[in-house]
N, C-alpha and C positions, 0 to 999 in steps of 0.2 A: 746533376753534373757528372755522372757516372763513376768512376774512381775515385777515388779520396785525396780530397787536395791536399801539398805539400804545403805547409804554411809557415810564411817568417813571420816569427814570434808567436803571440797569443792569440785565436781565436776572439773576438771582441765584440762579436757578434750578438746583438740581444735578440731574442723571440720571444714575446708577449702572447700568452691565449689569457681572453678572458671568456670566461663560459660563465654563460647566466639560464637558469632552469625556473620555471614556474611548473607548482603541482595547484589544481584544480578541488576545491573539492563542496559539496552540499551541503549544509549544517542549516538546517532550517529555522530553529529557536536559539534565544539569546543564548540560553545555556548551551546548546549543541554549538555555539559558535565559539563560546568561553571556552568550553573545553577541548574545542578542534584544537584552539591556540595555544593553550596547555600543553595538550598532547602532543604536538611539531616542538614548540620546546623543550621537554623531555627527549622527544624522539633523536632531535638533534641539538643535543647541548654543546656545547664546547669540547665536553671529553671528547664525542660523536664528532665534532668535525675534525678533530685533531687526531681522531686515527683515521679518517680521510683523506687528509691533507700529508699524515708520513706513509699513507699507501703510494699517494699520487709522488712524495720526493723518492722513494725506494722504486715505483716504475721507471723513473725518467732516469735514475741514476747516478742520483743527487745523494748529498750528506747532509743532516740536517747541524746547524751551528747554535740556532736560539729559538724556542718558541714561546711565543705572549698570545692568552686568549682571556676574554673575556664576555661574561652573562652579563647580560641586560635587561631591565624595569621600565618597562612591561613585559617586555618580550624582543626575541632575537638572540644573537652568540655570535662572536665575530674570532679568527683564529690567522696567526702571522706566522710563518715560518722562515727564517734564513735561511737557508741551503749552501754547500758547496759542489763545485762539480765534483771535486777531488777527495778526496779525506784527509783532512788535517792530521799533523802530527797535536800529543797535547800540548806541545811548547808554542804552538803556533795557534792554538785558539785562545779569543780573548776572556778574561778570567770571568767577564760576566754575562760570558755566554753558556745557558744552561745544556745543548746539544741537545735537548728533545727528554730530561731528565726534570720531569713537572711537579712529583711527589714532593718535593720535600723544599719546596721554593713556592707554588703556591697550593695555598693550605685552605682557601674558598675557592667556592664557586664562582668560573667568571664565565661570560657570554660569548666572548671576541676570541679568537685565538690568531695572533702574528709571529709568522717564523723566519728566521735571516737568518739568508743563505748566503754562502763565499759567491757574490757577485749577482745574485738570482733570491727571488721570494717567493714564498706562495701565502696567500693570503683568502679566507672565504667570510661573508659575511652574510645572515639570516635576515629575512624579511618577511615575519609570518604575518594576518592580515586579514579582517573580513569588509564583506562591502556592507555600508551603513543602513540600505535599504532593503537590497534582497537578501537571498540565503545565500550566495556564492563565498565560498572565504577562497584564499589562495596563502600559498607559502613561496618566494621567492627565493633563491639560494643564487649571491655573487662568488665567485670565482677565477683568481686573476694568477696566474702562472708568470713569472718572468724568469727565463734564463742567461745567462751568457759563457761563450764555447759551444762544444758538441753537442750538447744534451738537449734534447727537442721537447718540448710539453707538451706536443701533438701526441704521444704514445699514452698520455693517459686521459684521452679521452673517451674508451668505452668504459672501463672505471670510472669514471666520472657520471655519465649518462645512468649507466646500471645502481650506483651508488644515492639516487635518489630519483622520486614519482616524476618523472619527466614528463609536462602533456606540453610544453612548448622551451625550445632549447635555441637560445641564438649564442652562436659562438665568433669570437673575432680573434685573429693571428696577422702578428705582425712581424715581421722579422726587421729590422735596423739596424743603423751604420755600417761599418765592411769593418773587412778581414784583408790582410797581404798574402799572397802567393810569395815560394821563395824568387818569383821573378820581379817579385811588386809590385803586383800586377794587384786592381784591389777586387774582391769578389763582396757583392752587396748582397749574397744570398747562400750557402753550400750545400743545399738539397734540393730536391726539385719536388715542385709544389704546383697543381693546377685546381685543387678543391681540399678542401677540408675536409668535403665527404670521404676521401681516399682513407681516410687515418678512423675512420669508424667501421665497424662490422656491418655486414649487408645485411645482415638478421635484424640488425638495430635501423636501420637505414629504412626497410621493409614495414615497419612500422606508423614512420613519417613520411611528411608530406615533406621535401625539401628545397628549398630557393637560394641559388648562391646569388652573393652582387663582392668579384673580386675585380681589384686594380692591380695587374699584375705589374704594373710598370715602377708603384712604389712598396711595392712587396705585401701589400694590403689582401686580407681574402676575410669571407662574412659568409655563413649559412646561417639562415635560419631553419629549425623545423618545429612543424605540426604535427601534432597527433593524431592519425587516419579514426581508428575506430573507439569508442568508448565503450567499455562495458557499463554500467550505470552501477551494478552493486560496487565498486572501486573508487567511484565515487562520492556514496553515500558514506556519513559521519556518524556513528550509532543508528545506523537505522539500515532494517532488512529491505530488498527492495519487494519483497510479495505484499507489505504494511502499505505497500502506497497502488493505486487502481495504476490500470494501463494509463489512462489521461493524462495523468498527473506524473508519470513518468514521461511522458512524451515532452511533456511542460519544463521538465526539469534538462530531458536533451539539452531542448532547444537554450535554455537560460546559460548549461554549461559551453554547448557549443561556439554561442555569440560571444560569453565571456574568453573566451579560448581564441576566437579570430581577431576580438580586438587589442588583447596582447599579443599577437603573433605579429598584425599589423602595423600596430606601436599609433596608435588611431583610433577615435573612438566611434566607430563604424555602427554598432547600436545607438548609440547616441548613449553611452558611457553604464547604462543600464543593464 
């Protein structure tokens, strides 16, 4: 919209990203698979997403008001963040909101972490994961940004990308209801927006394969991407990749590959194999 609109009253505008990431990886025996899932819990516990998710509110520009996360049996971590646009005074936060001060409220380990924000949340949830038949295991990570006013959640999406094994990444933004001009005139959007891809680095961009499917007319926009090239030792799970013959690396491509194209498709195009 070029200039910065004059606005009567508040900015009321919400913008939703949800970013969803799948990492790929090989664990060939049960215990290689055990322990893959171990190790993504550890790697990403709660603590770990919760300074993810006050990276992502200090990008956007956000204040944080309360966070809740908690671990989960078997496996996963989920984390909530309240956010404000503005900074509160401390008269004006609620008393049992802890502002991102975890130490000394909770005293175990949890899996989830949920944060509220003055009008906006950011919220990530784990889904690590192996398949029952073959060696492929995956780790899923949700990611659901909501704002409202200024503050765009599209700014922390190469953090977001960079901040975890991305081999397939579909992102969705939505912006909703309007805002008044001081002429009252309503604006159902205040920036201009023709791809998602716009708000990602070309270095990153470079890497995937990428597919928009946007409805510009309800302020809807969807990339998907894919993962161009594999190195195979990155996604081997304890294991060198010289231990294994050429064949059997070709073997393991092809297994990651397919697994890679039917989540990208949302389809089960091997035939779920």
């Amino acid at each position: 919209m070029g200039k910065k609109l004059a606005l009567y009253g508040f900015n009321n505008l919400t913008k939703s990203l949800s970013f969803n990431i799948y990492d790929v990886c090989y664990a060939e025996s049960q215990r290689e698979q055990k322990e893959y899932i171990e190790y993504i819990d550890e790697q990403y516990n709660s603590e770990r997403l919760t300074e993810i998710l006050c990276e992502v509110t200090d990008i956007i520009g956000a204040h944080i008001l309360n966070i809740s996360k908690q671990d989960y049996d078997p496996q996963g971590a989920s984390v909530n963040v309240l956010i404000a646009e503005e900074p509160l005074m401390p008269d004006q936060v609620d008393d049992s909101c802890n502002q991102g001060i975890l130490e000394d409220i909770y005293s175990i380990s949890r899996d989830t972490i949920h944060a509220h924000l003055d009008k906006s949340h950011v919220t990530v949830h784990t889904f690590p994961e192996y398949h029952p038949d073959n060696a492929i295991s995956t780790f899923r990570v949700d990611i659901d940004v909501s704002t409202c006013g200024k503050i765009s959640p599209l700014n922390a999406l190469n953090f977001l990308i960079n901040s975890f094994d991305s081999d397939i990444i579909t992102i969705d933004y939505k912006v909703r209801g309007f805002t008044r001009d001081i002429h009252r005139n309503k604006y159902f959007i205040d920036h201009n927006i023709k791809s998602i891809q716009d708000y990602i680095d070309e270095k990153i961009l470079e890497k995937y394969d990428s597919v928009d499917v946007n409805v510009y007319q309800t302020n809807t926009f969807h990339t998907k991407m894919l993962i161009k090239e594999i190195d195979l030792q990155n996604y081997l799970f304890n294991k060198d990749i010289h231990e294994i013959s050429p064949r059997k690396r070709l073997e393991i491509m092809e297994q990651l590959r397919k697994e890679m194209i039917d989540i990208f498709s949302g389809m089960n195009i091997y035939g779920g194999n």
